[in-house]
C-alpha positions as CSV (number, residue, x, y, z in Angstrom):
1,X,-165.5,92.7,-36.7
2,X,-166.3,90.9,-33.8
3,X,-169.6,88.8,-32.9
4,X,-169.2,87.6,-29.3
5,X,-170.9,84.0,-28.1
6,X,-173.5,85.7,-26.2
7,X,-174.6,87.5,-28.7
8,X,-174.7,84.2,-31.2
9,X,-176.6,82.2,-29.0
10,X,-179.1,84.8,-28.2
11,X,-179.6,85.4,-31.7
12,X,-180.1,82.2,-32.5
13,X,-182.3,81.0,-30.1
14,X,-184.2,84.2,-31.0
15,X,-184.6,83.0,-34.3
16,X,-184.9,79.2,-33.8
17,X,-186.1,78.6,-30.6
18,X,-184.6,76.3,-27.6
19,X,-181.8,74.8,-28.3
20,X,-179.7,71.8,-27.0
21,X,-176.0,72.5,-25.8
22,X,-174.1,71.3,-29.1
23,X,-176.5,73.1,-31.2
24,X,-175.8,76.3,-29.9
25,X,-172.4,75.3,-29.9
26,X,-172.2,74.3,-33.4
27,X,-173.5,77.8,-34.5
28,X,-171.1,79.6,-32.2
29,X,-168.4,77.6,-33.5
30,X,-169.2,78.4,-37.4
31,X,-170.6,82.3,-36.7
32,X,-168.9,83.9,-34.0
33,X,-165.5,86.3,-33.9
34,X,-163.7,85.2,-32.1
35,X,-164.8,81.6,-31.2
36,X,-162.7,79.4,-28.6
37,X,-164.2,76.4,-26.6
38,X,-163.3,78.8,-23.7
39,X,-165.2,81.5,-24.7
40,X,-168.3,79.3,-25.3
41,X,-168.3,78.0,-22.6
42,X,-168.0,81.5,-20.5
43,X,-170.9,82.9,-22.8
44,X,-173.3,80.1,-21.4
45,X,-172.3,80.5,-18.0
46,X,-172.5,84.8,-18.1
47,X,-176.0,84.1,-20.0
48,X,-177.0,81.9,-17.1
49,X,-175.7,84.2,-14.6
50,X,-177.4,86.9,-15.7
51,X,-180.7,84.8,-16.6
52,X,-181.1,86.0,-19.9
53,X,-181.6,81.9,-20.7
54,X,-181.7,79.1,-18.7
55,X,-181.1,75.3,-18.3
56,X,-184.6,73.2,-19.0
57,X,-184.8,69.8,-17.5
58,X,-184.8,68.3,-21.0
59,X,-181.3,69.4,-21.5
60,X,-182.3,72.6,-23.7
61,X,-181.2,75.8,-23.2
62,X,-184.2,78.5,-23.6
63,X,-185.4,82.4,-22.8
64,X,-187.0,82.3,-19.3
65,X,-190.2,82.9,-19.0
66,X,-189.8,86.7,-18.5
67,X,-188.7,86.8,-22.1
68,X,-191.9,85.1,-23.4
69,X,-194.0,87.7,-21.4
70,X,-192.7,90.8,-22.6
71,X,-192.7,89.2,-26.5
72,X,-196.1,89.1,-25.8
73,X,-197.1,92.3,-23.8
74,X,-198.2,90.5,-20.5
């Protein structure tokens, strides 16, 4: 079974909100298959890239504001 990085951050801040760099780190560390510095580090930059999250000035990671808007139907 596998449980990629992207998927375990997006989850989690889905369920927990922003999240700060070692945070989502942590949970990728402890719940994704397979888990490698490497990969972690590749799933935050593909989420970026895609801009599925983004980089907040107060060094949290969160949905962009596109995200919020559809939760909410606006």
């Amino acid at each position: 079974m596998t449980y990629p990085c992207t998927e375990c951050i997006l989850d989690h801040m889905a369920a927990s909100g922003p999240q700060e760099r070692k945070e989502l780190k942590r949970e990728c560390r402890t719940q994704a298959v397979p888990y490698s510095d490497e990969l972690f580090e590749n799933a935050i930059f593909t989420l970026l890239q895609q801009q599925k999250i983004v980089l907040e000035t107060d060094n949290y990671y969160d949905f962009p504001e596109a995200y919020y808007n559809a939760q909410i139907g606006a």
